[in-house]
Structure formats: C-alpha cells, structure tokens
N, CA, C and O atoms as a GROMACS GRO file, in nm:
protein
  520
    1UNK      N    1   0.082  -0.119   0.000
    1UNK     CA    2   0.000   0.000   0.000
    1UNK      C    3   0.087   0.126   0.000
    1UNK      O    4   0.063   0.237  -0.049
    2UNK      N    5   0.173   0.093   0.054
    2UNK     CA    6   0.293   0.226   0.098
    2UNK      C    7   0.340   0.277  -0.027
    2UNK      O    8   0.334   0.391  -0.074
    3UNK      N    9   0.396   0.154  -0.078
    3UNK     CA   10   0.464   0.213  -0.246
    3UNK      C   11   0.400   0.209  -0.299
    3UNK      O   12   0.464   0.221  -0.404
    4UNK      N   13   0.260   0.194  -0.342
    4UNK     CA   14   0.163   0.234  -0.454
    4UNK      C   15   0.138   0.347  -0.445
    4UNK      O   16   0.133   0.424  -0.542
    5UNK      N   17   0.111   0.390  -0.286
    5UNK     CA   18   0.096   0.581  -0.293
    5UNK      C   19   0.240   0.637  -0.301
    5UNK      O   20   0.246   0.758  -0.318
    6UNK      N   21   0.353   0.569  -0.293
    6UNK     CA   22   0.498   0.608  -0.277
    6UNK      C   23   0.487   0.670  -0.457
    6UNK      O   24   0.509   0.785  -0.497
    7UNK      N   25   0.448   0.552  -0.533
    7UNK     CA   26   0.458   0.505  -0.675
    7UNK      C   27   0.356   0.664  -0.749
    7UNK      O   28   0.421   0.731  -0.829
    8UNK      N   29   0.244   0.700  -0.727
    8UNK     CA   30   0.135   0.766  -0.748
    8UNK      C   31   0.194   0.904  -0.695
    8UNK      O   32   0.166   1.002  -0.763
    9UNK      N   33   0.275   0.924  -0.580
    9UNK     CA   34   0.278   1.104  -0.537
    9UNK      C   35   0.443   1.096  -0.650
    9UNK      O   36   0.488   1.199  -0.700
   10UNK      N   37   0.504   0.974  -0.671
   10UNK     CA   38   0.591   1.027  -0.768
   10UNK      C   39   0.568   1.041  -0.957
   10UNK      O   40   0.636   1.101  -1.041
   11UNK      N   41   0.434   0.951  -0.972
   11UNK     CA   42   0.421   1.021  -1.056
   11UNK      C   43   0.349   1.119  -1.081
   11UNK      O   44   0.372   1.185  -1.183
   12UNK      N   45   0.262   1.146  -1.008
   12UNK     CA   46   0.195   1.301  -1.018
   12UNK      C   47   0.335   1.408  -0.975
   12UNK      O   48   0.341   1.514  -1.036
   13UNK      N   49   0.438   1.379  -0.878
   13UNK     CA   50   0.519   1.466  -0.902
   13UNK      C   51   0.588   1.510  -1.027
   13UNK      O   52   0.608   1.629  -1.052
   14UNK      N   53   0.632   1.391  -1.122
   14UNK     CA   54   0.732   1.407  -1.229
   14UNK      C   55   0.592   1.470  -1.346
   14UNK      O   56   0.636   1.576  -1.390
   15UNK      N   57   0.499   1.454  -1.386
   15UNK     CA   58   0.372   1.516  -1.451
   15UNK      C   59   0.420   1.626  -1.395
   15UNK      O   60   0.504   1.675  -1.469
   16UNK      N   61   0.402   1.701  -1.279
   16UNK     CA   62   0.381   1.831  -1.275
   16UNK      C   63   0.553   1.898  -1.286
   16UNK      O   64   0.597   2.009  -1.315
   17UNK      N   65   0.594   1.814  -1.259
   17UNK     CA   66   0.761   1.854  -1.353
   17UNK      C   67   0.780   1.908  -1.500
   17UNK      O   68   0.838   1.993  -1.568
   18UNK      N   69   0.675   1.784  -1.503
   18UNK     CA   70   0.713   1.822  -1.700
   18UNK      C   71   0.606   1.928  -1.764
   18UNK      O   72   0.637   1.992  -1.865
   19UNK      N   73   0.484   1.945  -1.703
   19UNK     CA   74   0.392   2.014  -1.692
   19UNK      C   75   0.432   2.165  -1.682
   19UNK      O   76   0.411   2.253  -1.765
   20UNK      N   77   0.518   2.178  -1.516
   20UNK     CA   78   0.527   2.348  -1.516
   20UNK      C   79   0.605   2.421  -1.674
   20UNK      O   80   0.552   2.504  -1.747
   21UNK      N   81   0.733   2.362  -1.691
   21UNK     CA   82   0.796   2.429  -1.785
   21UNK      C   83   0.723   2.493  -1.927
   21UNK      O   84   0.745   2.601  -1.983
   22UNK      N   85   0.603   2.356  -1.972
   22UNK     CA   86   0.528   2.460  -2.056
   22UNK      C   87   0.393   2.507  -2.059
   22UNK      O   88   0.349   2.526  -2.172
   23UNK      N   89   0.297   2.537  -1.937
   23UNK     CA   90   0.262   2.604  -1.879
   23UNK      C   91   0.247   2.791  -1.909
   23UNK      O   92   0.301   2.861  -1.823
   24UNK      N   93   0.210   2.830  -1.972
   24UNK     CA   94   0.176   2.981  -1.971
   24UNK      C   95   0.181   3.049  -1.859
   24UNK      O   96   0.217   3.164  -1.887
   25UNK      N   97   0.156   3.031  -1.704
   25UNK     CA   98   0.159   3.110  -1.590
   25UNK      C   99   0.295   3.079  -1.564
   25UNK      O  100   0.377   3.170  -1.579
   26UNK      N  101   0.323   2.998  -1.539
   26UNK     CA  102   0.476   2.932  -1.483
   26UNK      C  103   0.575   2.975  -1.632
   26UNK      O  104   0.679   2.910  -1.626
   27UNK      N  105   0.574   2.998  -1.666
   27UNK     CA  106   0.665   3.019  -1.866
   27UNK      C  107   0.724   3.148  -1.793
   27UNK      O  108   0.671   3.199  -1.694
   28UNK      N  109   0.849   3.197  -1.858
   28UNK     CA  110   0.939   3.271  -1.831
   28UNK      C  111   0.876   3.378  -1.916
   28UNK      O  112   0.821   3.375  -2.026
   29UNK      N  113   0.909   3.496  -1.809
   29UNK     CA  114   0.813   3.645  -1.944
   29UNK      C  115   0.857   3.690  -2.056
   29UNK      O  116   0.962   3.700  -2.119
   30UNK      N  117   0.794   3.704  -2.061
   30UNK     CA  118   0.801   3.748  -2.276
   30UNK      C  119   0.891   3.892  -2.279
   30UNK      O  120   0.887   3.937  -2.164
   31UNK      N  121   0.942   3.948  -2.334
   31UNK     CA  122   1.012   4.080  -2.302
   31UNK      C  123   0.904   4.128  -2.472
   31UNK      O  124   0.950   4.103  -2.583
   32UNK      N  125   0.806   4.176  -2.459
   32UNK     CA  126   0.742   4.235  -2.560
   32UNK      C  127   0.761   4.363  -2.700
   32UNK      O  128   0.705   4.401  -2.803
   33UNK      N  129   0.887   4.391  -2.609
   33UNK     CA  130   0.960   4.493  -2.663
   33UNK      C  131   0.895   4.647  -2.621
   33UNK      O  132   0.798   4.664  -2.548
   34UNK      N  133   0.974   4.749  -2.687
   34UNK     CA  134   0.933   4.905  -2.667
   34UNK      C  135   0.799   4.942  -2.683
   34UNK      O  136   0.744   4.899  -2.785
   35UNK      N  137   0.713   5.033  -2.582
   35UNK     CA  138   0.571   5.091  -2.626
   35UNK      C  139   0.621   5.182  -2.749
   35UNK      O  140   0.729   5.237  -2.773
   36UNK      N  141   0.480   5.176  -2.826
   36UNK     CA  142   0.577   5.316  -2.918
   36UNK      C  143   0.411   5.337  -2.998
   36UNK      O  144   0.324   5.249  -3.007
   37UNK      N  145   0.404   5.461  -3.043
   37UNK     CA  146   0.261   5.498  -3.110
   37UNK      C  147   0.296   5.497  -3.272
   37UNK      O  148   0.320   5.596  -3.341
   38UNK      N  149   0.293   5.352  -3.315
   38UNK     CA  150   0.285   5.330  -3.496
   38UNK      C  151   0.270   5.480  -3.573
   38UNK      O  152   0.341   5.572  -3.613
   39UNK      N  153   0.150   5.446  -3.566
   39UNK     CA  154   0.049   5.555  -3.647
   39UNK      C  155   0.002   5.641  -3.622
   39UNK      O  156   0.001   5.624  -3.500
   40UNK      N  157  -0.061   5.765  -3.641
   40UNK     CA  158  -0.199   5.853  -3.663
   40UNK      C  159  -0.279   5.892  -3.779
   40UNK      O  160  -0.229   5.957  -3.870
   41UNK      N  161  -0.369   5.864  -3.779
   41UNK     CA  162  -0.417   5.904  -3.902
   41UNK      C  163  -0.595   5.920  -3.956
   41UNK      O  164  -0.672   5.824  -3.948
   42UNK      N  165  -0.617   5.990  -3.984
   42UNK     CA  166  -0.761   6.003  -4.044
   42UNK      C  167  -0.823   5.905  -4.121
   42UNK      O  168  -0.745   5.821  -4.166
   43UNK      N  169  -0.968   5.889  -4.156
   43UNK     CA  170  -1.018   5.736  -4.261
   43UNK      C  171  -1.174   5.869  -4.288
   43UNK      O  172  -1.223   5.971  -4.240
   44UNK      N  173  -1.187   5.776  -4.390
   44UNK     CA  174  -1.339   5.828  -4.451
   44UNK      C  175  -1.391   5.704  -4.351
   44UNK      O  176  -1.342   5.612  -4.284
   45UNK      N  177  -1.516   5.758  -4.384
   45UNK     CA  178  -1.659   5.712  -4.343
   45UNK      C  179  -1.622   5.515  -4.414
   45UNK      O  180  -1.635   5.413  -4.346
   46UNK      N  181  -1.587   5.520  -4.531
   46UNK     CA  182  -1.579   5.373  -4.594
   46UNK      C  183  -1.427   5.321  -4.587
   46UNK      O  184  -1.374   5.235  -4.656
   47UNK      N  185  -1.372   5.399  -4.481
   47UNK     CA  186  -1.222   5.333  -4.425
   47UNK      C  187  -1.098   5.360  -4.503
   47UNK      O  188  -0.996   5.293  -4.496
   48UNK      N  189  -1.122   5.488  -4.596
   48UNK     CA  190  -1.027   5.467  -4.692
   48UNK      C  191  -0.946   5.623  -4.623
   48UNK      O  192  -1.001   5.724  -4.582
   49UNK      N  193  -0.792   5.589  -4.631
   49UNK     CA  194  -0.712   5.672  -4.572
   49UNK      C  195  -0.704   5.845  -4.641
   49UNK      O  196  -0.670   5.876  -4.756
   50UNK      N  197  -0.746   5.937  -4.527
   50UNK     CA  198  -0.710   6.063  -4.597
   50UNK      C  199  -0.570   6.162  -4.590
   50UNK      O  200  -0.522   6.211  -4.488
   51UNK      N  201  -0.536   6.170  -4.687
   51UNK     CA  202  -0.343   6.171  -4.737
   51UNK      C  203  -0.382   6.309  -4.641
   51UNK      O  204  -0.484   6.371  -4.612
   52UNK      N  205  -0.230   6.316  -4.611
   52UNK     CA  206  -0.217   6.448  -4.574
   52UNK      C  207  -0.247   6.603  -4.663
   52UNK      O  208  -0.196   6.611  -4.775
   53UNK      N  209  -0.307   6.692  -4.625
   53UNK     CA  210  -0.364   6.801  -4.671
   53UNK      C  211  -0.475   6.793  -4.725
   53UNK      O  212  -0.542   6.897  -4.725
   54UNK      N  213  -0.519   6.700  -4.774
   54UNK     CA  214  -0.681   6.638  -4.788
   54UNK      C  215  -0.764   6.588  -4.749
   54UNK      O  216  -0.815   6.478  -4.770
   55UNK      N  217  -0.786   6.681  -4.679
   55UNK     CA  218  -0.929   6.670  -4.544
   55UNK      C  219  -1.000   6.628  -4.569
   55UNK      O  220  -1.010   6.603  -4.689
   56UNK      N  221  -1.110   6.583  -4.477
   56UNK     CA  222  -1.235   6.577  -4.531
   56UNK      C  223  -1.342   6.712  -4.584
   56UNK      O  224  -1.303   6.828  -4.570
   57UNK      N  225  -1.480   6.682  -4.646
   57UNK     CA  226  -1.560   6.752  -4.651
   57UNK      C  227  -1.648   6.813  -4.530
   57UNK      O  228  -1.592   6.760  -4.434
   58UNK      N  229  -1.737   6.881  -4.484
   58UNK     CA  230  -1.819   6.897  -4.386
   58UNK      C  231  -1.944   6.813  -4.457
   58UNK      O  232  -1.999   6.728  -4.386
   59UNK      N  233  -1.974   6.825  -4.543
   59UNK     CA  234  -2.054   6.720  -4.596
   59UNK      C  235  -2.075   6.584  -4.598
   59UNK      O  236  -2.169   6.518  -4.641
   60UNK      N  237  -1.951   6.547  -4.534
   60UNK     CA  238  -1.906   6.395  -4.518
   60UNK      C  239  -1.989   6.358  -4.380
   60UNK      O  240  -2.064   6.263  -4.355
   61UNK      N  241  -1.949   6.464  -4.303
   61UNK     CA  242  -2.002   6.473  -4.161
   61UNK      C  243  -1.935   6.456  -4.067
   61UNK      O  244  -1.914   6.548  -3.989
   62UNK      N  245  -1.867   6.294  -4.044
   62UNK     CA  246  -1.760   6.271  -3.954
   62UNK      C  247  -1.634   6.179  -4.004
   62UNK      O  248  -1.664   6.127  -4.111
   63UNK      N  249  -1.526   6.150  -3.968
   63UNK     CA  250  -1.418   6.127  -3.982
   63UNK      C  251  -1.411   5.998  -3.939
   63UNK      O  252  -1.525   5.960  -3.910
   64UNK      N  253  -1.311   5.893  -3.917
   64UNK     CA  254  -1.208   5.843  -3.788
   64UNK      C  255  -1.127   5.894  -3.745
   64UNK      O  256  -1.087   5.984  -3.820
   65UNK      N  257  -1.097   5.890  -3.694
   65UNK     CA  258  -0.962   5.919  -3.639
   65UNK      C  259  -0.885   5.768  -3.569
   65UNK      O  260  -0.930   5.701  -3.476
   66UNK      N  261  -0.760   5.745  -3.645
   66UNK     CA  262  -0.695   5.622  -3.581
   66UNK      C  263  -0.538   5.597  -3.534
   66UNK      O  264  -0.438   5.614  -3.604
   67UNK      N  265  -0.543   5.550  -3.395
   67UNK     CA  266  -0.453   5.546  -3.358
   67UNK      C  267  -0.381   5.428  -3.340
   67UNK      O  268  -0.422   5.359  -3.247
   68UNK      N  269  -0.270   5.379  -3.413
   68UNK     CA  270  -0.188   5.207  -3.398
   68UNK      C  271  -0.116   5.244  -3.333
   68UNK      O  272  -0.071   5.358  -3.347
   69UNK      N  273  -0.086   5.180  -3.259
   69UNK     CA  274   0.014   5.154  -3.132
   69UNK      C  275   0.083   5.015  -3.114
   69UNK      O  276   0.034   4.916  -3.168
   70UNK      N  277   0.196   5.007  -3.038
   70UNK     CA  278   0.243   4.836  -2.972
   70UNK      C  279   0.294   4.845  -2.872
   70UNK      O  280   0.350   4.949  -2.837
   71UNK      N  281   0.286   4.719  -2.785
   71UNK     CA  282   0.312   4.731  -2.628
   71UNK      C  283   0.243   4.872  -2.544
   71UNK      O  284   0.309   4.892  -2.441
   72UNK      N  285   0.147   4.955  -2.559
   72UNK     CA  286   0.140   5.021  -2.482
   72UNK      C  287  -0.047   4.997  -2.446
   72UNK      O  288  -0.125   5.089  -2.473
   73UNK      N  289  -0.077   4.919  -2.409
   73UNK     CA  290  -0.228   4.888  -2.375
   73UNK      C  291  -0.232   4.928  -2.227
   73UNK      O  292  -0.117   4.928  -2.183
   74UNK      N  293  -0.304   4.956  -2.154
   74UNK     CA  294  -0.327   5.050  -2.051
   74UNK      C  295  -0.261   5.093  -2.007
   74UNK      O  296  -0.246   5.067  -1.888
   75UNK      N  297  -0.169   5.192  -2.074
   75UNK     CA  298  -0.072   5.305  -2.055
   75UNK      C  299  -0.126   5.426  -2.131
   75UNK      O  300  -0.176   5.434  -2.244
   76UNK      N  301  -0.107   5.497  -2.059
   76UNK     CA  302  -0.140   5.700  -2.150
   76UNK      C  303  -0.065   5.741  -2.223
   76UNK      O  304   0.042   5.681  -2.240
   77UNK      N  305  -0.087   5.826  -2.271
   77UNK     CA  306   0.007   5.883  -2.345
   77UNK      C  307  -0.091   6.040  -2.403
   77UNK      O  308  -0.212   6.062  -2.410
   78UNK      N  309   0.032   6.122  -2.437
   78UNK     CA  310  -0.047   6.262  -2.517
   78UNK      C  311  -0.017   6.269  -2.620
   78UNK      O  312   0.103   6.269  -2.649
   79UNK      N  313  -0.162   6.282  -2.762
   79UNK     CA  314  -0.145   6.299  -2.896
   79UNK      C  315  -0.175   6.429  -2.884
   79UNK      O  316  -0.265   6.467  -2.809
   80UNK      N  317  -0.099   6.514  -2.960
   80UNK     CA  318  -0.117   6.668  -3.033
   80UNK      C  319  -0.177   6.713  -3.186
   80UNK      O  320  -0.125   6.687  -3.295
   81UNK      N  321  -0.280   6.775  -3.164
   81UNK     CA  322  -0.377   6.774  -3.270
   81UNK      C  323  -0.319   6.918  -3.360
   81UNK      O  324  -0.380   6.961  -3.458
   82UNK      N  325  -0.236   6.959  -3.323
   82UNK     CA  326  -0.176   7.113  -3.340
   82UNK      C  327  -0.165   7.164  -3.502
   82UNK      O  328  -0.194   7.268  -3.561
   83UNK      N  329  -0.112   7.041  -3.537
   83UNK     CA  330  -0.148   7.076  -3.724
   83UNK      C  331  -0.235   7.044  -3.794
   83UNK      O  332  -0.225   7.045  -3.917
   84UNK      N  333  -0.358   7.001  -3.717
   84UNK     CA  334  -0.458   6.934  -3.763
   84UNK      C  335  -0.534   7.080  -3.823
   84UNK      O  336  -0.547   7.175  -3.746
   85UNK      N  337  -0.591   7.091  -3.990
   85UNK     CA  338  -0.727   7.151  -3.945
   85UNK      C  339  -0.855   7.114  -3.962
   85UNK      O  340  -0.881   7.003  -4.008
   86UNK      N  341  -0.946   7.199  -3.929
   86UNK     CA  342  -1.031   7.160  -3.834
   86UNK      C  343  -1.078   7.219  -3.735
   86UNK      O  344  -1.002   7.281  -3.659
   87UNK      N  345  -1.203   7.215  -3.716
   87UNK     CA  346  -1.295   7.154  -3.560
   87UNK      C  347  -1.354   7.021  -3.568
   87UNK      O  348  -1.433   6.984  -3.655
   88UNK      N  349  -1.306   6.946  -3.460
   88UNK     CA  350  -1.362   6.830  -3.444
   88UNK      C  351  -1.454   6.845  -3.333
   88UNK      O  352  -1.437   6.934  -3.249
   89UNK      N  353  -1.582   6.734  -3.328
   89UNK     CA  354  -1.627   6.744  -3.224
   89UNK      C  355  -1.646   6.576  -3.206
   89UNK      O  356  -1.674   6.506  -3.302
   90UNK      N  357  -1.625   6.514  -3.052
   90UNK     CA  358  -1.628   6.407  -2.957
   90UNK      C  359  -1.700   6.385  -2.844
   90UNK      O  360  -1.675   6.411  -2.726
   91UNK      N  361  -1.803   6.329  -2.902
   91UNK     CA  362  -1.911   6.291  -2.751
   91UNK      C  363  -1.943   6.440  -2.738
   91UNK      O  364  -1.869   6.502  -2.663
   92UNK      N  365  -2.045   6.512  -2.802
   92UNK     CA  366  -2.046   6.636  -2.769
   92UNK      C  367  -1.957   6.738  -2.738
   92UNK      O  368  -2.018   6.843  -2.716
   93UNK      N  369  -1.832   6.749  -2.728
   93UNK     CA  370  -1.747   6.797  -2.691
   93UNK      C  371  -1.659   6.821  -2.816
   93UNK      O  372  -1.631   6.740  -2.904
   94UNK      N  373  -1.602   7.019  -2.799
   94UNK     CA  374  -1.500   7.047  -2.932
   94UNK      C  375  -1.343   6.952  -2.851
   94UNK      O  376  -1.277   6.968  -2.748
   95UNK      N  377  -1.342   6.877  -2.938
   95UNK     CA  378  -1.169   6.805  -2.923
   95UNK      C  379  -1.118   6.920  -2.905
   95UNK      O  380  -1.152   7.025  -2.960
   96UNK      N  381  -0.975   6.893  -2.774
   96UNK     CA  382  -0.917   7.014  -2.773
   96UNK      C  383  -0.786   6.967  -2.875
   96UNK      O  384  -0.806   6.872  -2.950
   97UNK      N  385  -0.644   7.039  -2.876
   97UNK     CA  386  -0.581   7.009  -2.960
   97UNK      C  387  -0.483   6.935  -2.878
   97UNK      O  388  -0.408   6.873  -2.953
   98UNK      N  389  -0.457   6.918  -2.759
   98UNK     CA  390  -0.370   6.810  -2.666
   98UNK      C  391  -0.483   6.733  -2.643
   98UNK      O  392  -0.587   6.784  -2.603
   99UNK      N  393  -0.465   6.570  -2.673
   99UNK     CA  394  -0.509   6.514  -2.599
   99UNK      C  395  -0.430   6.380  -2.506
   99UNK      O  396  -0.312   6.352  -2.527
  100UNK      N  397  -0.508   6.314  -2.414
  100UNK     CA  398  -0.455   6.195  -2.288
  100UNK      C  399  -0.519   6.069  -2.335
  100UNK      O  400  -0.614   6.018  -2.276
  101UNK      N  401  -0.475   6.030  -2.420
  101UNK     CA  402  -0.520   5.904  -2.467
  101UNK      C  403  -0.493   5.800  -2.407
  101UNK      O  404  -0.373   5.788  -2.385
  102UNK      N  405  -0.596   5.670  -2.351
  102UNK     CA  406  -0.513   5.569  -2.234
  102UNK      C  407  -0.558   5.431  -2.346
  102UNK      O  408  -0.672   5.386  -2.364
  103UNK      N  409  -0.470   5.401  -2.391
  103UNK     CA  410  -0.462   5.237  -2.516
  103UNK      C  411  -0.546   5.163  -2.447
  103UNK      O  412  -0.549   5.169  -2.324
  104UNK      N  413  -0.632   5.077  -2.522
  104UNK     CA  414  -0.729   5.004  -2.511
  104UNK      C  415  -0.694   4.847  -2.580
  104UNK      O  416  -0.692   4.741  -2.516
  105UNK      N  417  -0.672   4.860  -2.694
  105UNK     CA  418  -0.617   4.815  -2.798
  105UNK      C  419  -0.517   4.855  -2.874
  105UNK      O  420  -0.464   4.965  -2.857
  106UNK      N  421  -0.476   4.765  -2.974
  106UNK     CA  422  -0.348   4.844  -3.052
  106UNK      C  423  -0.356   4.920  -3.141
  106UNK      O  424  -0.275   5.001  -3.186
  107UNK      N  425  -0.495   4.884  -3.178
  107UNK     CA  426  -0.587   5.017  -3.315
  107UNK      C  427  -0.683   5.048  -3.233
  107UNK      O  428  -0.746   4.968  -3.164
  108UNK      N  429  -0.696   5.165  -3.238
  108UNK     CA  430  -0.822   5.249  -3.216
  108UNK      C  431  -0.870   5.358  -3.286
  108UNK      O  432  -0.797   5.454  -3.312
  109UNK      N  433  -1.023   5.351  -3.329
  109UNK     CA  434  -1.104   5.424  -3.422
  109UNK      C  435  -1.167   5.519  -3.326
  109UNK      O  436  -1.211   5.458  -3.228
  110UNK      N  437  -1.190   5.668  -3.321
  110UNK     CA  438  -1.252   5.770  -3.278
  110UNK      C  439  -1.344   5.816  -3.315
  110UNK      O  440  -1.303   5.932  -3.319
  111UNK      N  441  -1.453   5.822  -3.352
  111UNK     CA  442  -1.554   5.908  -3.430
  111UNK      C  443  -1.562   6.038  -3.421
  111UNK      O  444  -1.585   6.089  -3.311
  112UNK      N  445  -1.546   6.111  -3.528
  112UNK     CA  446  -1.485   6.218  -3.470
  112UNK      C  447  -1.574   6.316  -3.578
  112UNK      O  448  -1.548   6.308  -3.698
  113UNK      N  449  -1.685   6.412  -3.526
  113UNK     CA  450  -1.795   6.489  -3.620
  113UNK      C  451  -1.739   6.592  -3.705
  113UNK      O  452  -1.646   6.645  -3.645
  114UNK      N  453  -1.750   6.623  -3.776
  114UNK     CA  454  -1.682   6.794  -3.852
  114UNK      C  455  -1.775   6.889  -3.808
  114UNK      O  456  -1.893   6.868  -3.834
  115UNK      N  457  -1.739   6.998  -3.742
  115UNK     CA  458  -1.778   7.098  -3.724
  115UNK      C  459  -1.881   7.162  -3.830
  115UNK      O  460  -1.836   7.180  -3.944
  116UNK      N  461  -1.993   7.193  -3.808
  116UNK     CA  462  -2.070   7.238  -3.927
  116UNK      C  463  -2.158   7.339  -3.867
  116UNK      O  464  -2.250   7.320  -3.788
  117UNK      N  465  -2.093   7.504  -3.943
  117UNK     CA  466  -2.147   7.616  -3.905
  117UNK      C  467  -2.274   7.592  -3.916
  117UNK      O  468  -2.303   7.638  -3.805
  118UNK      N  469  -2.375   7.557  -3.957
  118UNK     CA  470  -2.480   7.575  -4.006
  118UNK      C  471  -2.591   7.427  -3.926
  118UNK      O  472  -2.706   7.404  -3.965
  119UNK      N  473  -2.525   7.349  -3.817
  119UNK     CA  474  -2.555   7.309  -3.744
  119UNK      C  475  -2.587   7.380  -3.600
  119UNK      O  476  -2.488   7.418  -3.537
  120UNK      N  477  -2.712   7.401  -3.545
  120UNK     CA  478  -2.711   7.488  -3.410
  120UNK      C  479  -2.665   7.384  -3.323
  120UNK      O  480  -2.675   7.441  -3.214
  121UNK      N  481  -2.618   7.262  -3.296
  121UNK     CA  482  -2.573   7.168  -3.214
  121UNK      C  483  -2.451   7.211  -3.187
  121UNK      O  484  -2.407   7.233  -3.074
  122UNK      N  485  -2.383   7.226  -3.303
  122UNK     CA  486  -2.236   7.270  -3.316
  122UNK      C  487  -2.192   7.390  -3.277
  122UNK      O  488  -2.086   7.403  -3.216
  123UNK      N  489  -2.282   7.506  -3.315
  123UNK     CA  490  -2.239   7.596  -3.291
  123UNK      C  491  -2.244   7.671  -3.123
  123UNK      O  492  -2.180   7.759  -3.066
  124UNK      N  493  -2.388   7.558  -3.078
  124UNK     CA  494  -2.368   7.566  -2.906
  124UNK      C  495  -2.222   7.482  -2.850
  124UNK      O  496  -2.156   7.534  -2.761
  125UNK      N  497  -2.190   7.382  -2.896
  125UNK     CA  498  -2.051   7.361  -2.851
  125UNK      C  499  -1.956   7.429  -2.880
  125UNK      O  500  -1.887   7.450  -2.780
  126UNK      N  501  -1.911   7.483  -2.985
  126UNK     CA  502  -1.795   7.548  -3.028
  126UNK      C  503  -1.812   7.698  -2.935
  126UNK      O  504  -1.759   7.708  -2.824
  127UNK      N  505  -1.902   7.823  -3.002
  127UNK     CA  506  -1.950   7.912  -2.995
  127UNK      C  507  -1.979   7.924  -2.806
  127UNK      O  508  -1.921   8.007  -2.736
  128UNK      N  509  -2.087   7.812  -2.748
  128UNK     CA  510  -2.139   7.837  -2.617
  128UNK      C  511  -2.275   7.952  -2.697
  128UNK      O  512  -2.308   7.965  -2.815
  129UNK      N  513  -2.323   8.017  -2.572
  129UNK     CA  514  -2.453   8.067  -2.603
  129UNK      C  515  -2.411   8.221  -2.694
  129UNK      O  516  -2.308   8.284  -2.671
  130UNK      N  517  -2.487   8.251  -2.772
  130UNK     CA  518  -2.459   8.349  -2.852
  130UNK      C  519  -2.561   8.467  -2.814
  130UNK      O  520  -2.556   8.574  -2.875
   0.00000   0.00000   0.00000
C-alpha cells in the first residue's frame, strides 16, 4: 500500500515537472519589446485613408480618427492635434488640440464629427450661447 501511494505522489510529481515548464503562468516572461505609437491618421466614413492636406468635406459629416500603437495597452500617453485643421467634435465635446489618450487596444477608431457652421448643435458647442 505504501509504495503504490509512494509510486502515485511520484508520478503526479514528475507530470507536474514536465507540466510546469510549458505552462503559460509558470513560462518565463516574454520581453514584448518598446511601447511606441505606430500611427496617426484620419479614414473616410468607408475606411479609406485621408493623405495628408486632404481633409475631409463637412458634408461627409464625420471622420475616424486612428490610432496604432504596440506594447502600450493601458498606458497614456499625449497625442497633439496642433497641425490638424479643423474643428472636431467628440461625444459632444469640441476636441481640444492636446489630448490623454489611455490604449485600449493596438488600433483604435474615434468618431470624430466635422464641425458644421450651419448646425445649431455645433455651434452651441464650439460658440457656447450666442
């Protein structure tokens, strides 16, 4: 009886021998390399990239806005909108031109409205009360 459980705790020992090494929790860490922000860049409405100096329309309505990134998923960081033009507007709100972006994913899409004088929605956000 002795060495059958003697026999049984050694092989469940040598299993979990051979077991830890490839194991995902027990595995030695990955060194993922540098955070770093890929990309920025604008998309039409049907995903197609807008080159630099060729904005969109106000007629279009809204934009993307997209940000690729690697290694930096719930970490912040600040994008500068400074040569952008434009008024954008976000969740009701005029985008300011610094923003605190915290990675979610490694792509991220923004919806992002065009300012349109001739909208009174817009012009209470931008403007405030007139």
């Amino acid at each position: 009886m002795r060495i059958k459980r003697l026999r049984l705790l050694l092989a469940i020992g040598l299993g979990v021998a051979f077991l830890l090494p490839s194991c995902r929790v027990f595995g030695p860490l990955v060194n993922w390399g540098k955070p770093e922000v890929l990309d920025f860049y604008f998309e039409r409405k049907d995903g197609t990239r807008i080159a630099d100096g060729g904005g969109a329309s106000r007629e279009e309505g809204y934009v993307y806005m997209v940000v690729e990134t690697k290694n930096l998923i719930g970490k912040t960081f600040t994008l500068t909108l400074e040569d952008e033009d434009g008024i954008y507007i976000y969740r009701g709100k005029r985008l300011p031109d610094t923003l605190q972006l915290t990675v979610k994913r490694n792509r991220m899409r923004y919806k992002l409205y065009l300012f349109d004088e001739d909208n009174p929605e817009h012009r209470w956000i931008v403007y405030g009360k007139e």
